[in-house]
C-alpha positions as YAML, in Angstrom:
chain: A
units: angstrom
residues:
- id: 1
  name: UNK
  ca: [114.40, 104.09, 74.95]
- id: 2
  name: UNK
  ca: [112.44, 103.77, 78.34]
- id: 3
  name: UNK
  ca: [112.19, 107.10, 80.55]
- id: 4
  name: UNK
  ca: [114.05, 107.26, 83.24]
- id: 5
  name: UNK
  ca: [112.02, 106.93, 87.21]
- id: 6
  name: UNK
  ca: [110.04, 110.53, 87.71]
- id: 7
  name: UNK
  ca: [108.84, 111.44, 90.76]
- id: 8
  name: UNK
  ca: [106.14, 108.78, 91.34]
- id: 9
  name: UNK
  ca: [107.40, 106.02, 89.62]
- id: 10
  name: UNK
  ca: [110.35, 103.68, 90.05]
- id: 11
  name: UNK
  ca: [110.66, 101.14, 87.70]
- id: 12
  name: UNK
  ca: [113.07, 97.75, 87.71]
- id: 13
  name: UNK
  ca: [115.68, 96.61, 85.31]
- id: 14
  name: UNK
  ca: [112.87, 93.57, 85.36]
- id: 15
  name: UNK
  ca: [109.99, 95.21, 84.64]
- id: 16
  name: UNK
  ca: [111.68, 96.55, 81.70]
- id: 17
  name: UNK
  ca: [112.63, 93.80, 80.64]
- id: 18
  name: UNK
  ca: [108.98, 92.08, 80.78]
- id: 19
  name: UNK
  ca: [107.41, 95.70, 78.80]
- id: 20
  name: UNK
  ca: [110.21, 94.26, 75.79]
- id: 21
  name: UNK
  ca: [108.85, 90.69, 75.79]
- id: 22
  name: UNK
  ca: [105.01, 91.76, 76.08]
- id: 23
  name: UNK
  ca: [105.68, 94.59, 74.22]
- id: 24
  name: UNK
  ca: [104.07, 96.66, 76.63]
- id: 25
  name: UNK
  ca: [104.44, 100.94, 77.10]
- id: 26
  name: UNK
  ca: [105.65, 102.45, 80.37]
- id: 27
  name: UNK
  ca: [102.01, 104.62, 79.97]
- id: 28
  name: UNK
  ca: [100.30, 101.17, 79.36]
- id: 29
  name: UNK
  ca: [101.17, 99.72, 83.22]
- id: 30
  name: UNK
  ca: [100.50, 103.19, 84.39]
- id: 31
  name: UNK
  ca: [97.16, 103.12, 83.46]
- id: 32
  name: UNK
  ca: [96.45, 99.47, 85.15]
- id: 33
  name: UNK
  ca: [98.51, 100.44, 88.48]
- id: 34
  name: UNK
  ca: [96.03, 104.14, 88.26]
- id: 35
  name: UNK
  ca: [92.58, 102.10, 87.24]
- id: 36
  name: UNK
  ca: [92.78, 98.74, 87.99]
- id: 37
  name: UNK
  ca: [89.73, 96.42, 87.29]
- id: 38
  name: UNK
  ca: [91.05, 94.25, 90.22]
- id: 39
  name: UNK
  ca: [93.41, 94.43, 93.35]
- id: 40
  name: UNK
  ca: [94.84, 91.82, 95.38]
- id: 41
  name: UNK
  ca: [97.60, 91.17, 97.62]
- id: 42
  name: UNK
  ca: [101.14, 90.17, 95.62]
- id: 43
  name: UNK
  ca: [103.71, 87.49, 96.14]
- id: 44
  name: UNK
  ca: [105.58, 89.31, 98.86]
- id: 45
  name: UNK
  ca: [104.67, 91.15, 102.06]
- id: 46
  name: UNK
  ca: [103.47, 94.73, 101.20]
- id: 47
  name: UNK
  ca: [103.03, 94.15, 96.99]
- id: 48
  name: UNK
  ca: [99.73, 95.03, 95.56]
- id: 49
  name: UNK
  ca: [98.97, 92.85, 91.85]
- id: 50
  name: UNK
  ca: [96.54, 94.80, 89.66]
- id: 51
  name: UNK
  ca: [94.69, 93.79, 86.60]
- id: 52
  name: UNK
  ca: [92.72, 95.07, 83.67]
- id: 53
  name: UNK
  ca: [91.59, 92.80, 81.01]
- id: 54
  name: UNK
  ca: [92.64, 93.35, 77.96]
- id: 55
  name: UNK
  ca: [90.44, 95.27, 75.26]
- id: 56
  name: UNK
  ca: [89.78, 93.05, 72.06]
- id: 57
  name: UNK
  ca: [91.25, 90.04, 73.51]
- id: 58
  name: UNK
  ca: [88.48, 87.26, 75.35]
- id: 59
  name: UNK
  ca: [89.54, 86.30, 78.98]
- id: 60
  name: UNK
  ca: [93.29, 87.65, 78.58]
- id: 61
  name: UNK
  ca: [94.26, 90.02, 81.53]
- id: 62
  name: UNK
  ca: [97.88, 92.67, 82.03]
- id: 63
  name: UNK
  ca: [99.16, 92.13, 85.88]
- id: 64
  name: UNK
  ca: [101.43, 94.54, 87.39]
- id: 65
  name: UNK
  ca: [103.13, 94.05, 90.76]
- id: 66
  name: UNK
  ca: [104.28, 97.18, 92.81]
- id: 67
  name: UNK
  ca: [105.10, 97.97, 96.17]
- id: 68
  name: UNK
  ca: [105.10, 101.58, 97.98]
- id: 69
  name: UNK
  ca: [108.54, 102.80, 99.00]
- id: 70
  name: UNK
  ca: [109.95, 105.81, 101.16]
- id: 71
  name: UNK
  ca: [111.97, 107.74, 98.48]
- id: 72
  name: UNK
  ca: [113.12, 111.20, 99.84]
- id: 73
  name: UNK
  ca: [110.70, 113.65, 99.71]
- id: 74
  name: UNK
  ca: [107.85, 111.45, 99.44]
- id: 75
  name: UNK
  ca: [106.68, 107.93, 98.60]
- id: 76
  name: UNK
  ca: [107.23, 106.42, 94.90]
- id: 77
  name: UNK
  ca: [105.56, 103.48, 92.96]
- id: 78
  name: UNK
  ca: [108.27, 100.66, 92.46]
- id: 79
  name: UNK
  ca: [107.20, 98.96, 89.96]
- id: 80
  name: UNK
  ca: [108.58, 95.39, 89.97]
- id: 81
  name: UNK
  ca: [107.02, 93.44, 87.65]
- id: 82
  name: UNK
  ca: [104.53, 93.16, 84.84]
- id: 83
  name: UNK
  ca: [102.66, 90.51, 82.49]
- id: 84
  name: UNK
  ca: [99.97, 88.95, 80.47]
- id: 85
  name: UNK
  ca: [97.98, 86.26, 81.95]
- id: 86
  name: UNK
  ca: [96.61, 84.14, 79.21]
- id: 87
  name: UNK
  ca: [92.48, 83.32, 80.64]
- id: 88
  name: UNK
  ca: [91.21, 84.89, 83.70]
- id: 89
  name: UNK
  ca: [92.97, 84.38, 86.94]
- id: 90
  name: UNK
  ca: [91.51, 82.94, 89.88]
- id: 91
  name: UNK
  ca: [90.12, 85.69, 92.49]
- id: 92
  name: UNK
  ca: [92.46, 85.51, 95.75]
- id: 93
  name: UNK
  ca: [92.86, 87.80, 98.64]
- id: 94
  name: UNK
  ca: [92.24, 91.80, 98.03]
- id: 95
  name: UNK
  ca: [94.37, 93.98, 99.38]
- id: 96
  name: UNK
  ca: [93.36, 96.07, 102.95]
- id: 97
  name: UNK
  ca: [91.64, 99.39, 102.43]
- id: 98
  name: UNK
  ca: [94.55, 101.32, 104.29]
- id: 99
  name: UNK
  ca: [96.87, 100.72, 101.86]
- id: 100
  name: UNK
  ca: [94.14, 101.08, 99.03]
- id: 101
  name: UNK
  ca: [93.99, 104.47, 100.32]
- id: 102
  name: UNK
  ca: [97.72, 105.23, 100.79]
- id: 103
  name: UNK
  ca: [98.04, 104.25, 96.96]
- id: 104
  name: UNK
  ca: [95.06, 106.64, 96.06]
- id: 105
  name: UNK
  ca: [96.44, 109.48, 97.49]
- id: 106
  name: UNK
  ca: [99.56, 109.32, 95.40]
- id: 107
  name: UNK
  ca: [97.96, 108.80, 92.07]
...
């Protein structure tokens, strides 16, 4: 069974949902929302999409869409979304260095 939010992570009942169909680990998304190979600006004002290809597979790619939120005593990862993009997705706008930052500091 999934683990519930700790204290830098929140994760949705969709997100959950995606890990079952791409049959992908909570520590898997971790590790592309910590090292991303690529950052840009998500769907929505304030989400951040990251990306790392994945290993063994030519031009396939796990996406993960979070956004920072105020969570008493500090700020937490919601994690909203994740999936496999079957080829390489087109480059679109990166996300501003401020909030690069802001997400550094709580990894």
């Amino acid at each position: 069974m999934f683990k519930k939010s700790d204290e830098k992570y929140l994760w949705t009942q969709h997100v959950r949902g995606k890990m079952r169909h791409y049959r992908l680990s909570e520590s898997r998304i971790r590790r592309v929302i910590r090292h991303p190979a690529r950052t840009e600006e998500g769907i929505f004002e304030g989400a951040v999409a990251c990306m790392q290809p994945i290993a063994g597979r030519r031009y396939s790619e796990l996406w993960a869409l979070y956004i920072l939120v105020n969570a008493r005593p500090r700020k937490k990862i919601k994690i909203i979304t994740a999936w496999r993009y079957p080829g390489k997705a087109p480059e679109r706008d990166p996300v501003p260095s401020d909030i690069l930052n802001e997400i550094k500091n709580l990894r």
